[in-house]
FIROMAR-775261 format. One record per residue: residue in one letter; x, y, z of N, C-alpha, C in turn. Coordinates in steps of 0.05 Angstrom, whole numbers, padded with zeros to 5 digits, always signed. Example, Ala and Ser with C-alpha at 12.3 -4.5 7.8 and 13.67 -1.06 7.14 Angstrom:
% residues 2
A+00264-00114+00156+00246-00090+00156+00264-00066+00156/S+00257-00045+00142+00273-00021+00143+00258+00001+00157/
END
This chain:
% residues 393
X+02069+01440+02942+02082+01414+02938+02112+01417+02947/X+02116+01397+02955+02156+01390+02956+02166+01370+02943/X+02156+01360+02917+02175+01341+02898+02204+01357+02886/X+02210+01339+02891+02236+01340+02869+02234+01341+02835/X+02241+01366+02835+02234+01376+02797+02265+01374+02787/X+02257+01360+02749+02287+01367+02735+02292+01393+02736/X+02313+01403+02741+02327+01419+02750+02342+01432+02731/X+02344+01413+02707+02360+01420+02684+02340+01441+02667/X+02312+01438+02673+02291+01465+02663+02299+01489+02670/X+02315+01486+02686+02314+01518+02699+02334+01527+02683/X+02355+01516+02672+02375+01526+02655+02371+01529+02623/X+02341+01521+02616+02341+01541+02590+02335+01565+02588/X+02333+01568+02574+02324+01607+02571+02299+01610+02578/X+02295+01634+02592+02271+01640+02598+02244+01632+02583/X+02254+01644+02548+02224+01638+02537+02245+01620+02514/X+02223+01613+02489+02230+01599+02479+02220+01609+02450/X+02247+01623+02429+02256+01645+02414+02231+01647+02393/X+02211+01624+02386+02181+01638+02369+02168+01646+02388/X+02162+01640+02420+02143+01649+02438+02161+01676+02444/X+02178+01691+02437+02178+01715+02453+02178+01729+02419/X+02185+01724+02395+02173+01736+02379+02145+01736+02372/X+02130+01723+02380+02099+01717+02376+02090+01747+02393/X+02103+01746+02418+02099+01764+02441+02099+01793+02429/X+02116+01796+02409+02135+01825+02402+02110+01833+02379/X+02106+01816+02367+02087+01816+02341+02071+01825+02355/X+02056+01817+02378+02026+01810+02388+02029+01848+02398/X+02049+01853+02415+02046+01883+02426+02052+01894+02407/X+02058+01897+02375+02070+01911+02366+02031+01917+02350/X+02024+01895+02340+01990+01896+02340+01967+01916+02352/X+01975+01909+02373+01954+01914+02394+01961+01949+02392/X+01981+01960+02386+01979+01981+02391+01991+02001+02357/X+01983+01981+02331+01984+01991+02308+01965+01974+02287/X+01938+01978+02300+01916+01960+02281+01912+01961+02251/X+01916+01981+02251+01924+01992+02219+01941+01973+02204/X+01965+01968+02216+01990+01959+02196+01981+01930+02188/X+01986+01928+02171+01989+01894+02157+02021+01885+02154/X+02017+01857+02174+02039+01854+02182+02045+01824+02170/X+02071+01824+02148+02085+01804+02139+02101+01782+02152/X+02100+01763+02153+02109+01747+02170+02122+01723+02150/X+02154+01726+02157+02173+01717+02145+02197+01699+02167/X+02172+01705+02181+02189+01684+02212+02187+01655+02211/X+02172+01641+02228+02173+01622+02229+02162+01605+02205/X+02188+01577+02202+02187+01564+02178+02158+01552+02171/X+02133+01564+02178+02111+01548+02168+02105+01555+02143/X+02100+01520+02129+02080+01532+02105+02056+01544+02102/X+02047+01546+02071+02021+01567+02063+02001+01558+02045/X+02024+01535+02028+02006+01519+02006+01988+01502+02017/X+01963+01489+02011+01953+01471+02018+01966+01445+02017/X+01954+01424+02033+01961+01388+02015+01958+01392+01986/X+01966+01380+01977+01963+01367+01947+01940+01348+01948/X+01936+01346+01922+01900+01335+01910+01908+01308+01914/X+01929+01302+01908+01938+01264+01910+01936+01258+01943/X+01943+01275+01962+01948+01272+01992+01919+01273+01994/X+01903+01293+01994+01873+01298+02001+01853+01271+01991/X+01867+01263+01976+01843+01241+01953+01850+01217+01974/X+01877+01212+01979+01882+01187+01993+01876+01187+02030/X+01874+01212+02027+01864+01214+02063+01840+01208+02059/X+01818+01226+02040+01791+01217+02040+01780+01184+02033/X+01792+01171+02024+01801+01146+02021+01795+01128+02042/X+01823+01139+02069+01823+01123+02085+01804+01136+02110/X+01796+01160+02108+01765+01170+02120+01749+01147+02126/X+01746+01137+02091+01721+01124+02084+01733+01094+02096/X+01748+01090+02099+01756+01055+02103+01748+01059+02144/X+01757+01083+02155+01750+01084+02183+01720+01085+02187/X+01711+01087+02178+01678+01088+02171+01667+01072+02169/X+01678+01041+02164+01670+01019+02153+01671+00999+02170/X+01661+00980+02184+01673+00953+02209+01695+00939+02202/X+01694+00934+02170+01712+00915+02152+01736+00929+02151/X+01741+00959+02152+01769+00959+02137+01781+00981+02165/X+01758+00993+02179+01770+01000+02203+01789+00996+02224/X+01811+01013+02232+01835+01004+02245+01833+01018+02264/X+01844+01011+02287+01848+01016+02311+01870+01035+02318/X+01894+01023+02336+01906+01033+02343+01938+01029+02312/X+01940+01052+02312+01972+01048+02291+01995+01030+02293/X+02006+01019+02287+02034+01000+02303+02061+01031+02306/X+02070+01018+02328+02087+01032+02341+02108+01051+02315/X+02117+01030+02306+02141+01045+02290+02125+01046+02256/X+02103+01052+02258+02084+01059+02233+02079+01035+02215/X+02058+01026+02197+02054+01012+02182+02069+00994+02162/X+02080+00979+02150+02101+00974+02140+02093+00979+02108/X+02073+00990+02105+02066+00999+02072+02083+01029+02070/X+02079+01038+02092+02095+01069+02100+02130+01065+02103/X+02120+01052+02117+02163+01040+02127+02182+01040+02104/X+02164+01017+02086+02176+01001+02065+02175+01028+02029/X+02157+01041+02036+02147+01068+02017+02176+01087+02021/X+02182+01093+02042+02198+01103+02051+02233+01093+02044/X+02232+01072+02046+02252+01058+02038+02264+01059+02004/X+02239+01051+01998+02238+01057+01969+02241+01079+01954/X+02232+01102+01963+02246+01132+01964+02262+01132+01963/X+02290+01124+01985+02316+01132+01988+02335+01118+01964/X+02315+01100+01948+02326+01090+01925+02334+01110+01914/X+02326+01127+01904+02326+01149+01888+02343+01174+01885/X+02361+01166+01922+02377+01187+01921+02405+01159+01927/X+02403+01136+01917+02426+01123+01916+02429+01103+01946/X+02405+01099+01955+02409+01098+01988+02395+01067+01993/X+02398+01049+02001+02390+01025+02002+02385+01025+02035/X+02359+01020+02041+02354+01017+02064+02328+01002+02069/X+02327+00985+02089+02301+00964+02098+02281+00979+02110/X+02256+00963+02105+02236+00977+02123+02232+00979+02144/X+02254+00962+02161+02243+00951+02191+02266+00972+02197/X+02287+00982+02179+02302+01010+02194+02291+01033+02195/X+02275+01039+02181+02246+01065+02188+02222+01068+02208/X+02235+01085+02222+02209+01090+02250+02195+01112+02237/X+02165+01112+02229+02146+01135+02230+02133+01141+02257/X+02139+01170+02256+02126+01187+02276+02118+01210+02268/X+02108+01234+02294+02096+01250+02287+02108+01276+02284/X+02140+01283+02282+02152+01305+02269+02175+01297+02268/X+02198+01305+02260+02220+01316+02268+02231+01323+02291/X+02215+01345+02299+02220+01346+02313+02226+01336+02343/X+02194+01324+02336+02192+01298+02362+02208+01281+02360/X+02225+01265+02342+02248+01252+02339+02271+01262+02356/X+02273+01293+02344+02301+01297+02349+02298+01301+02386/X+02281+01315+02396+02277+01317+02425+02270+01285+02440/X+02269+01267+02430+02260+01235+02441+02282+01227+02432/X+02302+01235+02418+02328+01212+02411+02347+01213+02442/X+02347+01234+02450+02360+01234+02475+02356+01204+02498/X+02335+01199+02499+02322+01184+02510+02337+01155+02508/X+02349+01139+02489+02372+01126+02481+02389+01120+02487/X+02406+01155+02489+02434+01163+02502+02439+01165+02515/X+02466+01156+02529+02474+01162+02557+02488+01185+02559/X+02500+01190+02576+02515+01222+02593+02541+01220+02566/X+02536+01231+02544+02556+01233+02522+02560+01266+02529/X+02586+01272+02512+02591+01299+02504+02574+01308+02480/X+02556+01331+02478+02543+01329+02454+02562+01353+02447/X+02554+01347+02421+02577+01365+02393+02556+01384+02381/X+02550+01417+02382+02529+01422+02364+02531+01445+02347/X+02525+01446+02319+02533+01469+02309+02523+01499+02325/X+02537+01523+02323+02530+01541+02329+02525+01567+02311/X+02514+01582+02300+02487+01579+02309+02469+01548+02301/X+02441+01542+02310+02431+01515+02304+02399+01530+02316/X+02387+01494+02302+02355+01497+02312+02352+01495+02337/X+02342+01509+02353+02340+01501+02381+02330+01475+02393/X+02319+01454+02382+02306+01431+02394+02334+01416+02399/X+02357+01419+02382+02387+01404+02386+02404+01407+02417/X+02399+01436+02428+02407+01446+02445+02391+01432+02478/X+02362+01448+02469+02349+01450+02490+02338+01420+02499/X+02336+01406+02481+02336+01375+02485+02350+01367+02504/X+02379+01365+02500+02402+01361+02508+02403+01373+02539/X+02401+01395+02538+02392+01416+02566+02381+01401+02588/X+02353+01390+02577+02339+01375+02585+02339+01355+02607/X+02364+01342+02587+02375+01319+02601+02396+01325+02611/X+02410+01348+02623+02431+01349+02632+02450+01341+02625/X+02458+01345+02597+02481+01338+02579+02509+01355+02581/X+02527+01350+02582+02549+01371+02571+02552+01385+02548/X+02552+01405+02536+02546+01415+02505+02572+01427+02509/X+02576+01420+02482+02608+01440+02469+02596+01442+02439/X+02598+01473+02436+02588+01488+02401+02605+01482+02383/X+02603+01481+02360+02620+01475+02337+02616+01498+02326/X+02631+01525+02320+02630+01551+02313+02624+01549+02278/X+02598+01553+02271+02589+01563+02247+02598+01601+02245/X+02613+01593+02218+02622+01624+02215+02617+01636+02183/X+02619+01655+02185+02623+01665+02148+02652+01650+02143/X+02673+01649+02162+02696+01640+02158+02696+01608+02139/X+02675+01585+02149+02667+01561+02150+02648+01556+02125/X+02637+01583+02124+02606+01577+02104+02592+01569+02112/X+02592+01569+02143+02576+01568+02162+02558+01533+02162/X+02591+01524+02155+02595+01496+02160+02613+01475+02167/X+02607+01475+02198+02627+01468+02213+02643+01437+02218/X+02665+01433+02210+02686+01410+02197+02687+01397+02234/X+02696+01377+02238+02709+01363+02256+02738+01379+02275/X+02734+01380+02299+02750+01392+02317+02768+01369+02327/X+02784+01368+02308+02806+01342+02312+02821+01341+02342/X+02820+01363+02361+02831+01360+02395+02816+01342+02405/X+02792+01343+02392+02763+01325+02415+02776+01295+02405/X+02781+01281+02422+02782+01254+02408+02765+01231+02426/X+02740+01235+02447+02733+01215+02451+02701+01216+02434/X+02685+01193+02445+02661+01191+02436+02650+01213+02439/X+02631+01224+02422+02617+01244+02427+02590+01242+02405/X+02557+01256+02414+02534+01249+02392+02545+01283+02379/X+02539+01278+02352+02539+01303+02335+02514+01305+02324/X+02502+01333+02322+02479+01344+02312+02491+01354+02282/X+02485+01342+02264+02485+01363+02235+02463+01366+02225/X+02456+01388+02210+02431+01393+02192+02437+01398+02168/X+02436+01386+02150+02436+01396+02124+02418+01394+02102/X+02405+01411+02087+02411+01437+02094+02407+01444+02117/X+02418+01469+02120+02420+01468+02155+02388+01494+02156/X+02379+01494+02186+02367+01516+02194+02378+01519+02224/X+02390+01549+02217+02374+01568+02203+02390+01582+02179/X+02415+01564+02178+02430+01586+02151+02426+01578+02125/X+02414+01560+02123+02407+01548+02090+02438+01535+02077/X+02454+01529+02097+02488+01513+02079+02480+01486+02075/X+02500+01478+02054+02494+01447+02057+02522+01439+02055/X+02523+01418+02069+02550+01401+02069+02550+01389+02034/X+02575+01381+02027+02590+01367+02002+02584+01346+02007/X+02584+01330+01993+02599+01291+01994+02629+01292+02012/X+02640+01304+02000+02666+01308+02011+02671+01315+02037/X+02665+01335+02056+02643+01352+02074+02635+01322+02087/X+02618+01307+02087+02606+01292+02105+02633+01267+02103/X+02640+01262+02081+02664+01245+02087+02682+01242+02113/X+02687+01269+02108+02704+01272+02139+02687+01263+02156/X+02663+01279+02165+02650+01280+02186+02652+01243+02196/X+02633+01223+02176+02635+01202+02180+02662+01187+02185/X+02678+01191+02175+02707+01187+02188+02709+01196+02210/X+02701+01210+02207+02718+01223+02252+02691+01216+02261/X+02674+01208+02259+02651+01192+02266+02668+01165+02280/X+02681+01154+02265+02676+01130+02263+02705+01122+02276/X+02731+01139+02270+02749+01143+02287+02752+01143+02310/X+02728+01151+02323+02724+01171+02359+02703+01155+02363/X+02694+01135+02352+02673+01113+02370+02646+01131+02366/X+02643+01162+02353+02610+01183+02357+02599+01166+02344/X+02569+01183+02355+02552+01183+02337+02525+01200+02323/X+02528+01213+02294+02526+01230+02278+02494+01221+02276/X+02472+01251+02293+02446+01253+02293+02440+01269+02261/X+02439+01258+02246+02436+01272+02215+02405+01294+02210/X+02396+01312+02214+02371+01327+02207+02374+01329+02177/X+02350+01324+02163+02353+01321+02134+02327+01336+02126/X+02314+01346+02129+02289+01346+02143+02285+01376+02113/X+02308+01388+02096+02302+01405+02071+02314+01386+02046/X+02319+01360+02054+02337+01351+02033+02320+01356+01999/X+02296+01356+02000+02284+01361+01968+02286+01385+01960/X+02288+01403+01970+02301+01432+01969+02331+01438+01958/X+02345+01416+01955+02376+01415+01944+02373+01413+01922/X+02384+01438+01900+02395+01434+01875+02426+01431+01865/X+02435+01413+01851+02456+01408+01849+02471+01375+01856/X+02492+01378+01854+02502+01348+01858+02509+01353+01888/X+02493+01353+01910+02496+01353+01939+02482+01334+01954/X+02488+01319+01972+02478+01296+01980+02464+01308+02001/X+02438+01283+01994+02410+01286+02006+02406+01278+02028/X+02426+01250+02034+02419+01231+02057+02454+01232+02063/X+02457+01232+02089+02478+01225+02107+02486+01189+02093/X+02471+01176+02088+02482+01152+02080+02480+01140+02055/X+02483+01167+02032+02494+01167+02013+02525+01161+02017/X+02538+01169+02036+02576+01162+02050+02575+01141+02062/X+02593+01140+02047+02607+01107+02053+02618+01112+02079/X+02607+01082+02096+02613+01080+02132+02585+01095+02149/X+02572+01108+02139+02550+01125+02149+02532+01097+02173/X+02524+01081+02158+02504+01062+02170+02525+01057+02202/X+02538+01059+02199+02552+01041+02221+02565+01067+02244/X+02555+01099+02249+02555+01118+02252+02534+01131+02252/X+02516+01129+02244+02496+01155+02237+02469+01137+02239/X+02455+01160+02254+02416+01160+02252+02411+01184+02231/X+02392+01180+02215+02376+01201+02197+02352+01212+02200/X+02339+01233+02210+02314+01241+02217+02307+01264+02191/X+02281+01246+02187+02274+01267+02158+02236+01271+02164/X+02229+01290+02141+02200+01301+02148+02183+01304+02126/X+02167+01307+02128+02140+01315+02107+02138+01337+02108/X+02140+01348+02125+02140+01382+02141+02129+01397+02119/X+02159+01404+02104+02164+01428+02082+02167+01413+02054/X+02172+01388+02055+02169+01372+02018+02140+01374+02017/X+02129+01359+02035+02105+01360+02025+02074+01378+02042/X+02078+01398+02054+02066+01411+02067+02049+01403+02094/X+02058+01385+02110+02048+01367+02131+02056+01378+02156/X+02057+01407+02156+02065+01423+02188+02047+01422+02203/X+02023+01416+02188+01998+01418+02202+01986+01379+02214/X+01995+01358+02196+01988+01337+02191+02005+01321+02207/X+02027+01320+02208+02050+01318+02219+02062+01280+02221/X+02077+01281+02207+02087+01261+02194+02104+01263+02180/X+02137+01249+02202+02165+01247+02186+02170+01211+02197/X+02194+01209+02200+02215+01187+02203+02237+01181+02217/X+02260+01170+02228+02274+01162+02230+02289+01136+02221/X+02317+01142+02213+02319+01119+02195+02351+01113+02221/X+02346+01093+02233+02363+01077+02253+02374+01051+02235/X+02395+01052+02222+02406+01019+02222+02412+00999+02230/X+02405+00980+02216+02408+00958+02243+02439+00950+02246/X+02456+00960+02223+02482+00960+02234+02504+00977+02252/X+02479+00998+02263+02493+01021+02287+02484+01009+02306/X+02510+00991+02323+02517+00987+02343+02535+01007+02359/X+02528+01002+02390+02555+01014+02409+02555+00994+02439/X+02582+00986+02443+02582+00961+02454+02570+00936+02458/X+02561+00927+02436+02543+00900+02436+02515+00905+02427/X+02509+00934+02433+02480+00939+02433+02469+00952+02414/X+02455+00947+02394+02436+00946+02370+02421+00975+02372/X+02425+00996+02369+02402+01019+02375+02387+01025+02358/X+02382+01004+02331+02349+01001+02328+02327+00991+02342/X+02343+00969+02352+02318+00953+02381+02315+00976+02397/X+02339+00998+02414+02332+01009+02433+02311+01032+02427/X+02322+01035+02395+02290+01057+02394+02267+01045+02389/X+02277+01021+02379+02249+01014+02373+02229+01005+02403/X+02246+01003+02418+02236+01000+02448+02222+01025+02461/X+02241+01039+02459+02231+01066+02465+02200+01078+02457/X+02199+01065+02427+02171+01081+02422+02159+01066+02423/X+02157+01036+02432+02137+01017+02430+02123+01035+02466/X+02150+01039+02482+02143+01052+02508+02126+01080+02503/X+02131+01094+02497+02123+01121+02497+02112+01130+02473/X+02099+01118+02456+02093+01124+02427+02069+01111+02417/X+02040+01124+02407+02021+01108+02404+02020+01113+02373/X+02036+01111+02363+02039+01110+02331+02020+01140+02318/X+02029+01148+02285+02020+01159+02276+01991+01146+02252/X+01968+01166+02263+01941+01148+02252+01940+01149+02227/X+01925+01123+02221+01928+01112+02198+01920+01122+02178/X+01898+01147+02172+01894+01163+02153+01914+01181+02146/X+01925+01196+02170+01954+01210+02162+01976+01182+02146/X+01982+01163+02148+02002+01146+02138+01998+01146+02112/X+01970+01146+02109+01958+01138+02079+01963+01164+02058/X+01957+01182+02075+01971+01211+02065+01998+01209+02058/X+02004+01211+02068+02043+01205+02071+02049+01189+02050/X+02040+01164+02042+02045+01145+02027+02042+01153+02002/X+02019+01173+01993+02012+01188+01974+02034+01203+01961/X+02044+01215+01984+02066+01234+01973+02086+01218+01954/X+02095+01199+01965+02114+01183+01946+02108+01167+01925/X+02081+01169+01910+02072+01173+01893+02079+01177+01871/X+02078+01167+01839+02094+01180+01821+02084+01215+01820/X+02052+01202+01826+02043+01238+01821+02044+01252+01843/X+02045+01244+01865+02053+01253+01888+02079+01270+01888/X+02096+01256+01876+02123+01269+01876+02132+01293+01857/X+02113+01282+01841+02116+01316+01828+02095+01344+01844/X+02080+01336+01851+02062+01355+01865+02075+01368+01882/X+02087+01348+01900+02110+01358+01923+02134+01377+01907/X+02139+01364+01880+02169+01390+01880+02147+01408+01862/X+02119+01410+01855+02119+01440+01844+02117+01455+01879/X+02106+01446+01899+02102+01462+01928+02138+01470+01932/X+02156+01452+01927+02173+01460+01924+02188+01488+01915/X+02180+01488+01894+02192+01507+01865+02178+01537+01871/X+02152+01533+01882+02142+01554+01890+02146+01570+01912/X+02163+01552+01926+02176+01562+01954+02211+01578+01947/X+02217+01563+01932+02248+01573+01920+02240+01583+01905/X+02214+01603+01893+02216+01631+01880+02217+01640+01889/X+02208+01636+01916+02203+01660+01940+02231+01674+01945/X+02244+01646+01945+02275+01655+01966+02291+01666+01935/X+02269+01662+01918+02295+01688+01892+02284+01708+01894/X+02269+01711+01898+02256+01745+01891+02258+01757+01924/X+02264+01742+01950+02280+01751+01964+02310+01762+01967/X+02319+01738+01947+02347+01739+01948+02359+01763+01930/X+02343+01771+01906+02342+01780+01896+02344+01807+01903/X+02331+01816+01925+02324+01848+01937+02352+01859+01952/X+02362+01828+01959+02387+01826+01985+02404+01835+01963/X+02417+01829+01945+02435+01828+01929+02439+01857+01918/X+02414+01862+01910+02405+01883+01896+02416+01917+01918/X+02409+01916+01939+02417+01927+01964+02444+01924+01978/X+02460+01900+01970+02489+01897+01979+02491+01879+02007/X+02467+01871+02011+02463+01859+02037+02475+01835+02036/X+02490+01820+02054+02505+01798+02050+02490+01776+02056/X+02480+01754+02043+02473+01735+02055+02480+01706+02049/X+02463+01688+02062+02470+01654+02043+02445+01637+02044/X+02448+01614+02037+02417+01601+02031+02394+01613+02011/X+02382+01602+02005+02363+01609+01983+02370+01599+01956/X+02379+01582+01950+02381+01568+01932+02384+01537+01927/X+02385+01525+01955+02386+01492+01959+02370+01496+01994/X+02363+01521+02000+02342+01515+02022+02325+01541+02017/X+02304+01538+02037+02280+01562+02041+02283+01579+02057/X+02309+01581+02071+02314+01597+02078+02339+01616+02076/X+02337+01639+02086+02357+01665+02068+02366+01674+02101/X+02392+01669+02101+02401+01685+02124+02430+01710+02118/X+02412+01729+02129+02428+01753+02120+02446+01761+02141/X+02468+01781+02139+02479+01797+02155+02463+01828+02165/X+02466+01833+02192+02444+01849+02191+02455+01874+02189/X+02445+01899+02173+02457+01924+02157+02466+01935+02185/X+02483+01947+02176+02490+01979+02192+02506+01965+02219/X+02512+01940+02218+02521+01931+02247+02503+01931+02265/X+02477+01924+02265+02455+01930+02283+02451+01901+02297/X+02440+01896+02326+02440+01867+02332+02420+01859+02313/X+02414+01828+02326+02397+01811+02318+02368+01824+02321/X+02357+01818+02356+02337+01838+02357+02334+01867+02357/X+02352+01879+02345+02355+01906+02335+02342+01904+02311/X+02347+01887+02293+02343+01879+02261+02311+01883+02266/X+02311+01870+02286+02282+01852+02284+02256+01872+02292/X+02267+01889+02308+02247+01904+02317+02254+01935+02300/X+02276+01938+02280+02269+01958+02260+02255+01952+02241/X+02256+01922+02233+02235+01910+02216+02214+01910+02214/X+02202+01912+02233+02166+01903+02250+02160+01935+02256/X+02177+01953+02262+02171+01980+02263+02164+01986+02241/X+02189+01986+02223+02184+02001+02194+02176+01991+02171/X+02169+01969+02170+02166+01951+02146+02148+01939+02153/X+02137+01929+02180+02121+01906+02180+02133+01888+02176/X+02154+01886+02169+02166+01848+02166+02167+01837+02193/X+02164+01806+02196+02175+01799+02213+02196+01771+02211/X+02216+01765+02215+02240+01752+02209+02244+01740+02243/X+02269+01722+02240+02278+01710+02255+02306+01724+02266/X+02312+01737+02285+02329+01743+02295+02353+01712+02309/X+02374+01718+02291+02400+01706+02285+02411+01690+02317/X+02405+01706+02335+02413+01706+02362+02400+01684+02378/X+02367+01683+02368+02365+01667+02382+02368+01632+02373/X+02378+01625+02356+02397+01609+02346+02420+01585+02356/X+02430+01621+02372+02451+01613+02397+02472+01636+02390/X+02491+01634+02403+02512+01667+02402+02523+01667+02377/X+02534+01645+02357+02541+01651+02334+02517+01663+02319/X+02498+01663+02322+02476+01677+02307+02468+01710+02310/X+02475+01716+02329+02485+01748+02342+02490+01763+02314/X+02482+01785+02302+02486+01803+02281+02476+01794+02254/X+02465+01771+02259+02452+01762+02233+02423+01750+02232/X+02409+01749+02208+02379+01754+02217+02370+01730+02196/X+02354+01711+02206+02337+01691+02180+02310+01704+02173/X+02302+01698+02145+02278+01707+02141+02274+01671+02118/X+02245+01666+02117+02240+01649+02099+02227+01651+02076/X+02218+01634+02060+02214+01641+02031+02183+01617+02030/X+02173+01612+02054+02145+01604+02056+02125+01619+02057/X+02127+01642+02053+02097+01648+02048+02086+01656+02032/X+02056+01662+02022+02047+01659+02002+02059+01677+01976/X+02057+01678+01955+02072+01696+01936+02064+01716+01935/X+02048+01727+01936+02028+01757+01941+02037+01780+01964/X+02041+01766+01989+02054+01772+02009+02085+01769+02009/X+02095+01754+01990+02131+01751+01986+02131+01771+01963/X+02126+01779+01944+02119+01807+01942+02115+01830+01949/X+02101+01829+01960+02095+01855+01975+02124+01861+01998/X+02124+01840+02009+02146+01841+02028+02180+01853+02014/X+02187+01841+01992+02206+01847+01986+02205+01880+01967/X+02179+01887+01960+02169+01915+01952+02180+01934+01986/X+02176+01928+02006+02179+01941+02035+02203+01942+02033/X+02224+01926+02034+02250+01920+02039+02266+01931+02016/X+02253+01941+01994+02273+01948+01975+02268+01983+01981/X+02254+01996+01989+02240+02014+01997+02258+02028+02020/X+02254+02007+02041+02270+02006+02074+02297+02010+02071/X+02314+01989+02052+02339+01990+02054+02356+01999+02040/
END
């Protein structure tokens, strides 16, 4: 062939940072069949659905089964029993929002990599270290990227770079992955002020917010001025175990304008274009979750995940190992001992322990010397694992 290919592919990284640990695992296997190998890497859950999710999927099984109650194709921006469910949720953390400002789709992730799609040739703003879909998105489209330096200095939570003063989209996560920080009330204050100062606009990932203990805000538009600044992308993912099911949101206001133009219509355009909705037995699932009994099911899947990250955190402490997160997220990111790199960490780990963790690096360069591990997997094996590591270090 001789077409013309994006070109901006060629400028990510070779592999893509779980496919070259998958790789490391896989040869490290193949040639130690013996070892049983812990896996504290990637953020997947372990728990099943909940009995309230399972009962209401089998439910709507039975309604697709039927001529009368059978549905077709999904509506674009999800059901409005879902929309409006959703809405009603954010009551709860102080948050007033319509249903026609909730887009359901099929991750997070897919959000955060399709929001580009919207935006024009902006400066993007992104924390460093960060999740990679923020970056490589952006990549994608041939964006300009400038890092916002996450440090131990910061709490590895990075404030507004008051030199920048034109428009610019900002990526925040809070809690964040991969360091487990969470921004203050206070903390996003600013942000939405110099939001709103500089004409940006603040891509909010919320996506651990039920994971926060404490008086720490859940939603970006808990702050006053947020609506008129800020998109919110949140998930089922890890509240309610749907990594497999896949079903989150986006919450677009209809009062974030930028020159005349409404960018809830434009997304909502967008996915009416490129988006065949999420199916209607997953919705009905989803809907479950927000449930009175739903919602407690979801924070015991919760509670059982933040033991994990104590009886992790616990080993760290215990050892002198420096870390943060594990107490308002599920994940624990440490400093890695002895001054050793990232994939240094990673591959003394998988040698000697069998663990396997997330090397810090591939993150992005602020993640260089520091290592994430998570607090999803099952308790038996988060056990055993932190029995290795207290052993190891």
């Amino acid at each position: 062939m001789n077409i013309n290919l994006n070109e901006n592919f060629f400028k990510l990284k070779e592999s893509y940072l779980f496919s070259e640990i998958a790789k490391r695992v896989r040869d490290y296997s193949a040639k130690n069949t013996d070892k049983k190998i812990i896996k504290l890497g990637i953020g997947d859950v372990t728990l099943p659905l909940t009995p309230v999710v399972i009962t209401s999927m089998h439910k709507a099984v039975d309604e697709m089964g039927n001529k009368d109650s059978f549905r077709g194709y999904a509506p674009e921006y999800g059901y409005n029993f879902i929309r409006d469910t959703v809405a009603s949720f954010y009551k709860t953390w102080g948050v007033s929002i319509e249903g026609e400002e909730v887009f359901v789709s099929d991750g997070a992730k897919s959000d955060l990599g399709n929001i580009v799609d919207i935006l024009g040739d902006n400066l993007i703003l992104i924390p460093d270290p960060v999740y990679p879909v923020y970056l490589d998105s952006n990549i994608m489209s041939g964006r300009k990227v400038k890092f916002l330096n996450a440090t131990i200095e910061n709490n590895f939570l990075p404030m507004p770079d008051e030199t920048i003063t034109e428009s610019t989209i900002i990526y925040l996560c809070s809690p964040n992955n991969p360091t487990g920080a969470v921004y203050s009330h206070k903390q996003l204050k600013i942000w939405v002020d110099y939001a709103i100062k500089t004409g940006s606009l603040i891509i909010f990932d919320s996506a651990y917010a039920t994971f926060i203990k404490g008086d720490l805000p859940h939603s970006i538009f808990e702050i006053d001025g947020a609506k008129k600044c800020c998109i919110e992308i949140n998930s089922l993912s890890k509240m309610a175990g749907f990594t497999g099911t896949r079903c989150a949101w986006t919450i677009v206001p209809n009062a974030l304008e930028s020159n005349g133009h409404k960018l809830n219509k434009m997304w909502a355009r967008r996915q009416a274009t490129k988006f065949n909705g999420v199916p209607y037995i997953i919705q009905r699932g989803a809907e479950a979750v927000f449930s009175e009994k739903g919602l407690q099911e979801s924070k015991a899947l919760v509670e059982y995940y933040m033991e994990n990250a104590r009886l992790i955190s616990e080993v760290l402490k215990e050892k002198g190992v420096w870390f943060t997160g594990g107490i308002s997220s599920p994940y624990i990111w440490l400093k890695c001992p002895n001054n050793l790199g990232s994939w240094e960490f990673f591959d003394y780990l998988l040698n000697n322990a069998q663990i396997v963790g997330t090397p810090g690096q591939g993150f992005g360069n602020g993640g260089e010397g520091y290592f994430r591990l998570t607090s999803f997997g099952d308790r038996e094996n988060t056990l055993e694992a932190v029995e290795r590591l207290r052993k190891l270090l």
